[in-house]
KEDREN-479073 format. One record per residue (C-alpha): x, y, z. Coordinates in steps of 0.001 Angstrom, whole numbers, padded with zeros to 6 digits, always signed. Example, Ala and Ser with C-alpha at 12.3 -4.5 7.8 and 13.67 -1.06 7.14 Angstrom:
! residues 2
+012300-004500+007800+013670-001060+007140
//
This chain:
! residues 467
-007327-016140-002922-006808-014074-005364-007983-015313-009358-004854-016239-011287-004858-013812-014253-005670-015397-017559-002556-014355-020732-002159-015092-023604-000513-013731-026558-001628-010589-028347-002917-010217-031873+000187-008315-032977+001980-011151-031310-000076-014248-033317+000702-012137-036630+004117-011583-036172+004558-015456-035096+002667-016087-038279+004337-014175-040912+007849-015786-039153+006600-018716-039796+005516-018040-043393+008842-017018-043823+010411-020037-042600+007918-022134-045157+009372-020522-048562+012802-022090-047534+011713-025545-047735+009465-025145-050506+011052-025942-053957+010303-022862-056754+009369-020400-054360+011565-017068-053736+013308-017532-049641+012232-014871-047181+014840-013382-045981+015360-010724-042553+014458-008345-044484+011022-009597-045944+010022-010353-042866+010868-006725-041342+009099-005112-044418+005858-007337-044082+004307-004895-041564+004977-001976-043201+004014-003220-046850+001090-004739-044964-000126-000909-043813+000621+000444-048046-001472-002644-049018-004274-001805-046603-003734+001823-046608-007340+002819-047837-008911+000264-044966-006945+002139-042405-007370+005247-043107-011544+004052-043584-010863+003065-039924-009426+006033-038102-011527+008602-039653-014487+006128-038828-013236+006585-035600-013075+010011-035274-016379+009944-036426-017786+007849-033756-016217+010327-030942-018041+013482-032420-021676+011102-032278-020554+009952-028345-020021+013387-027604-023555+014825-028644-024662+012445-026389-027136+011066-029144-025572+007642-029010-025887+006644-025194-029475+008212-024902-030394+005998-027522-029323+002705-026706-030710+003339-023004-034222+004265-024586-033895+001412-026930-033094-000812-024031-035730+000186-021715-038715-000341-024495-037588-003275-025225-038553-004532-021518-037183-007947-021791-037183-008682-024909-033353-007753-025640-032536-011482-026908-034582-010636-030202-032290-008119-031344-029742-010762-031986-031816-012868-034558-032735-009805-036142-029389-007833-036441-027701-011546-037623-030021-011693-040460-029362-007854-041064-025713-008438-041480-026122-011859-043317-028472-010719-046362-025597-007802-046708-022345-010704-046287-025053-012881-049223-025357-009793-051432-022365-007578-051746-019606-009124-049071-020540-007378-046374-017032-007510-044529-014352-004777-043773-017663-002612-043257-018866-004309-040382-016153-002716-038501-018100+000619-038501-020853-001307-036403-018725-002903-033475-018684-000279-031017-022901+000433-031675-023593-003029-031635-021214-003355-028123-022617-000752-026379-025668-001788-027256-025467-005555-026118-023995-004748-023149-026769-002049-022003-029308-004739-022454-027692-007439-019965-025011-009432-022795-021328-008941-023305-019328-008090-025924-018507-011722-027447-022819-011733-028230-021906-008505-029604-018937-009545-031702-020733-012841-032949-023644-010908-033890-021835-008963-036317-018908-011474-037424-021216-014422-037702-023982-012391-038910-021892-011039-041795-019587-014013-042016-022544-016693-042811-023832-014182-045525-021009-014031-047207-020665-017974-046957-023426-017990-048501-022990-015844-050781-025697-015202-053749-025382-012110-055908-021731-010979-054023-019648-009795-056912-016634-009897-054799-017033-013618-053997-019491-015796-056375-019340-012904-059019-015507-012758-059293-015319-016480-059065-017861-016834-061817-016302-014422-063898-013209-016625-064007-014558-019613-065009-016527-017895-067675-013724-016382-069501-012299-019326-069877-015138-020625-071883-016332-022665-069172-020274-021834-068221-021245-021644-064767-025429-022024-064176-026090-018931-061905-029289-020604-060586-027050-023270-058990-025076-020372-057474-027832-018645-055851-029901-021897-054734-026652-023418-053071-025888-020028-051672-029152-019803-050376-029162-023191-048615-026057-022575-046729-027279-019314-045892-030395-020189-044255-029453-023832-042491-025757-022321-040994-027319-019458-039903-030314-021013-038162-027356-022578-036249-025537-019582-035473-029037-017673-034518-029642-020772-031642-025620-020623-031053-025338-017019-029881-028831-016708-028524-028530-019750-026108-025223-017784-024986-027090-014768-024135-029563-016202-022411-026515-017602-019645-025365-014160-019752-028538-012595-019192-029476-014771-016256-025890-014245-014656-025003-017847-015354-021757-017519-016758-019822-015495-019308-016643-016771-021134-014756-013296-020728-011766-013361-018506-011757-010776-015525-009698-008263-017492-011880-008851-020639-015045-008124-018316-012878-005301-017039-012124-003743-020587-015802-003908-021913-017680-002638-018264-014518+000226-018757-015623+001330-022642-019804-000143-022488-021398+000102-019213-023572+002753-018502-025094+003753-015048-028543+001272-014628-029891+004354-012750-028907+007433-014788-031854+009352-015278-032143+008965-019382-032741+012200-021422-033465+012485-025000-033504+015889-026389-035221+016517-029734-031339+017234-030736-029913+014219-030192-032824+012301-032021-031857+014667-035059-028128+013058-034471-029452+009627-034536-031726+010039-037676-028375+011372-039098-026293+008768-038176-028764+006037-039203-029059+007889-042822-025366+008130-042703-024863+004466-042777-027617+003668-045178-025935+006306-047488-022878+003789-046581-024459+000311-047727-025992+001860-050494-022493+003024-051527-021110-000029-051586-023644-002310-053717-022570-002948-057205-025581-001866-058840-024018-002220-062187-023766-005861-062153-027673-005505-059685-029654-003701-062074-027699-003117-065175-024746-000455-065980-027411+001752-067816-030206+002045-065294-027407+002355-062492-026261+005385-064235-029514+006990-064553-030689+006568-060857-027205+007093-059383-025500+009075-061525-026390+012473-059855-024392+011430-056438-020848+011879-058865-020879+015673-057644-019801+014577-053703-016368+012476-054226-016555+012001-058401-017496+008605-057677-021371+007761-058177-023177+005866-055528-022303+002034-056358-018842+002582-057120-017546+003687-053581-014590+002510-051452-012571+002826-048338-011077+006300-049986-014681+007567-051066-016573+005871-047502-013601+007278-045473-014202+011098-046895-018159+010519-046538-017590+010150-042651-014888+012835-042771-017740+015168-044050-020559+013765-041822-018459+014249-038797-018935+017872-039366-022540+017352-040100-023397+015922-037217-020674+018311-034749-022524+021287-035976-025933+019633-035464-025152+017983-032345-024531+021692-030881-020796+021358-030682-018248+023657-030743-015650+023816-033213-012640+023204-030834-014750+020173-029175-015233+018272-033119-011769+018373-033320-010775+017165-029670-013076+014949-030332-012227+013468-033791-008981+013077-032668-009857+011344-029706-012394+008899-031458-009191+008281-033986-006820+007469-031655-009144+004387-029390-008905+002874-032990-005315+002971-033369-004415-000266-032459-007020-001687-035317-005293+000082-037728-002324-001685-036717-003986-005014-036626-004940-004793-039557-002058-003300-041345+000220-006606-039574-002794-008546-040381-002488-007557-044326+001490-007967-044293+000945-011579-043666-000554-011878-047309+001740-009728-048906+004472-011593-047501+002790-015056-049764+002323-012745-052973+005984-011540-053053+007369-014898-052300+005175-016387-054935+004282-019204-051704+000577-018893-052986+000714-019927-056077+002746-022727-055417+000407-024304-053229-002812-023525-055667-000707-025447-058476+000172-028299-055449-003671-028488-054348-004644-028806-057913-002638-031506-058792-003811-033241-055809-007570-033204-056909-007240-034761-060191-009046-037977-060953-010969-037981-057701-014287-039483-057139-017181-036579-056390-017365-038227-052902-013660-037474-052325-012869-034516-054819-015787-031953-053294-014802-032284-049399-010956-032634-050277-011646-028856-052402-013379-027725-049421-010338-028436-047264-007792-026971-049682-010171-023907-049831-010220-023434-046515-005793-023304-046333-006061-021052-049485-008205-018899-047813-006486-018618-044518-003163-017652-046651-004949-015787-048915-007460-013952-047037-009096-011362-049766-012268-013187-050975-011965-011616-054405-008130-011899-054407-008027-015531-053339-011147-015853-056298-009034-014403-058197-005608-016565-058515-007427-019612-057954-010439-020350-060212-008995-020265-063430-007321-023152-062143-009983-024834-060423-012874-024121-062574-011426-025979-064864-010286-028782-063090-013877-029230-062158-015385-029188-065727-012908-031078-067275-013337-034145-064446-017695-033726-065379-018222-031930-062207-020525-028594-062166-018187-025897-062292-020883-023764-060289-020505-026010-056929-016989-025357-056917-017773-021384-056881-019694-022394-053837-017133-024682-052474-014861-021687-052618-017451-019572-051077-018497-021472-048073-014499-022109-047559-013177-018777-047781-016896-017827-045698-016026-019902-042670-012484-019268-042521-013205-015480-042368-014589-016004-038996-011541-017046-037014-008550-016536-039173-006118-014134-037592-004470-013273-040723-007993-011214-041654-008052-007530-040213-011732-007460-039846-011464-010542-037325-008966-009359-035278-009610-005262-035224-013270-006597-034750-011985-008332-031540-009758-005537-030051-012963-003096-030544-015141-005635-028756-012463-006023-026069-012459-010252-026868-008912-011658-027215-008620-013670-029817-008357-017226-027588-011143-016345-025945-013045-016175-029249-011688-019298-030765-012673-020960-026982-016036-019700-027513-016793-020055-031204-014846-023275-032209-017398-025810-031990-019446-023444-033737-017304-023210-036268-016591-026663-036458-020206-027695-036749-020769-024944-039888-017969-026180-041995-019179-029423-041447-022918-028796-042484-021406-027087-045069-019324-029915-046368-022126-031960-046683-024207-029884-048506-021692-029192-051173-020412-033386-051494-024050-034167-052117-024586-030736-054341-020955-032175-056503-022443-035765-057009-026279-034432-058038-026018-031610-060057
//
């Protein structure tokens, strides 16, 4: 008997039937400006102009990736990696996690992380996992940090900011202690989560991919058990490359202004202005995009490649990442589609008014749960900041609450939503790299989830009536 084949509907499908359906909300909603045929039919495309400088970040990362697979470097590597490790595979999961979570904690690790997928697959899969371990490594890894976010100017910075300028002081301390509590306890529960996962898979004991799923990753990941693995001195030089590349990456991307001071950030970074006009620390998609650009030619001439083979294989790389690019352009249309309507604000002002007058034991939890529908309609952590804490910052001093739990109310919120909300790019092209559908990962992560946004809860109702 042959195994009934497992569908379900497609991310471009789930976004489409969500942005409908977002449409369909601003007619009954008093004050807000109607979708109409053609909003909808725009979203998409005003979704890709919104996200242009992720997507193009995303197809020349790509291409990038296709020149490294083609030297070679890349599946040498993870096979030598795999063999020394000799059984001890499962620690590379507690030890990437925390990677990606001290980067989510510190500067929002997020749209980034897509740059790691196909490593961190190809990796996991060589050492006896699949690609949801894979995928959770990086999107709870990352996702936790930034729900727990510290010194993340793009989350408890921005949030801060708003509250402050208002005349309103927020105690930092409280910030980072909070942010460091939910970091550590949810992702000590992710860590067990995803490792007692792997060890199923590892043992052959069951894996929650469907038969085409398994078919997709063993198709893009597997590699021959009995290959004879060679490592030329080359291809080492390609891998010290690539790692460098990516450091030069995170570096980038820290806001060492707000880190160290806008001085001292000047005087040890200033220097890197001559590459893009942009000094380390004040990079984006544009600047990170035309860093890979230029590195893809580094490492094609080093990796002994031809000129006519970079390019094939650029182009190649560029086009297995189309359909993230699309993702995450539909993904993005979803929330322009609230902005134009004016939809988000009216339901910040309606979750505002709610919360007045509430006790701590009802106010901080009920937050939490608005928080967590602002964020899935508003899924920009520093955009979502943004619009909504000069109203709730407020809200929160002027009731005698600490105005610095709420930034971490918002935090942990928007944090936790970020790991399963289809209206976030980085979820869903995250997926289609990994080969997961998205109901698979929902099926697998839920009670996680669940579980995290409940610990979470807790911790910030008890934080609201102490502090």
């Amino acid at each position: 008997m042959t195994e009934k084949k497992k569908r379900s509907l497609s991310a471009y499908s789930i976004l489409l039937l969500i942005i409908i359906a977002l449409a369909a909300i601003t007619w009954f909603v008093p004050g807000v400006e109607k979708a109409t045929l053609a909003t909808i039919v725009m979203a998409p495309y005003n979704g890709f102009v919104n996200a242009l400088d992720v997507c193009v970040f995303v197809l020349v990362l790509g291409g990038f990736l296709g020149v490294v697979t083609k030297t070679g470097a890349l599946d040498s590597g993870i096979k030598t990696l795999v063999k020394k490790l000799n059984g001890k595979e499962l620690y590379l999961i507690p030890i990437l996690m925390i990677v990606f979570a001290i980067g989510g904690s510190t500067y929002g690790m997020c749209e980034e992380t897509v740059a790691f997928y196909a490593l961190i697959c190809a990796t996991m899969v060589a050492a006896g996992f699949d690609t949801i371990v894979a995928a959770a490594t990086i999107m709870l890894g990352a996702g936790i940090g930034c729900l727990g976010s510290t010194v993340n100017p793009f989350a408890t910075g921005i949030a801060s900011d708003a509250i402050v300028s208002l005349g309103y002081p927020v105690d930092q301390a409280v910030v980072n202690g909070l942010g460091l509590l939910l970091l550590v306890v949810n992702l000590a529960i992710a860590i067990w989560f995803v490792m007692s996962y792997a060890k199923k898979v590892k043992n052959e004991k069951g894996s929650i991919l469907s038969t085409s799923e398994k078919a997709a990753m063993n198709e893009h990941y597997s590699q021959g058990d009995h290959e004879k693995i060679t490592f030329t001195g080359k291809q080492k030089f390609v891998l010290v490359l690539f790692a460098f590349i990516f450091i030069v990456m995170i570096i980038s991307v820290m806001p060492w202004s707000d880190l160290i001071g806008e001085a001292a950030a000047e005087s040890v970074f200033g220097w890197s202005a001559f590459l893009n006009g942009v000094p380390l620390g004040g990079w984006w998609f544009g600047e990170l995009a035309m860093w890979f650009f230029l590195a893809t030619i580094i490492v094609g001439i080093v990796g002994g490649l031809h000129e006519k083979v970079i390019v094939d294989s650029f182009i190649s790389g560029a086009a297995d990442i189309v359909s993230v690019v699309l993702i995450i352009a539909v993904a993005r249309g979803a929330s322009v589609l609230m902005t134009q309507t004016g939809l988000d604000l009216y339901l910040l002002n309606a979750a505002a008014n709610a919360l007045n007058g509430l006790s701590a034991t009802i106010f901080a939890p009920l937050a939490y749960v608005i928080y967590i529908g602002l964020s899935f309609l508003i899924p920009s952590t520093s955009g979502c900041a943004t619009v909504t804490m000069p109203i709730m910052g407020p809200l929160t001093a002027n009731l005698g609450y600490n105005p610095a739990v709420m930034v971490m109310i918002f935090s942990a919120a928007s944090g936790i939503v970020n790991l399963f909300t289809p209206t976030s790019g980085v979820v869903m092209g995250g997926l289609a790299i990994a080969k997961v559908e998205y109901s698979t990962w929902l099926k697998w992560a839920g009670k996680l989830i669940i579980v995290l946004a409940l610990v979470s809860c807790v911790i910030l109702t008890v934080a609201m009536m102490i502090l």
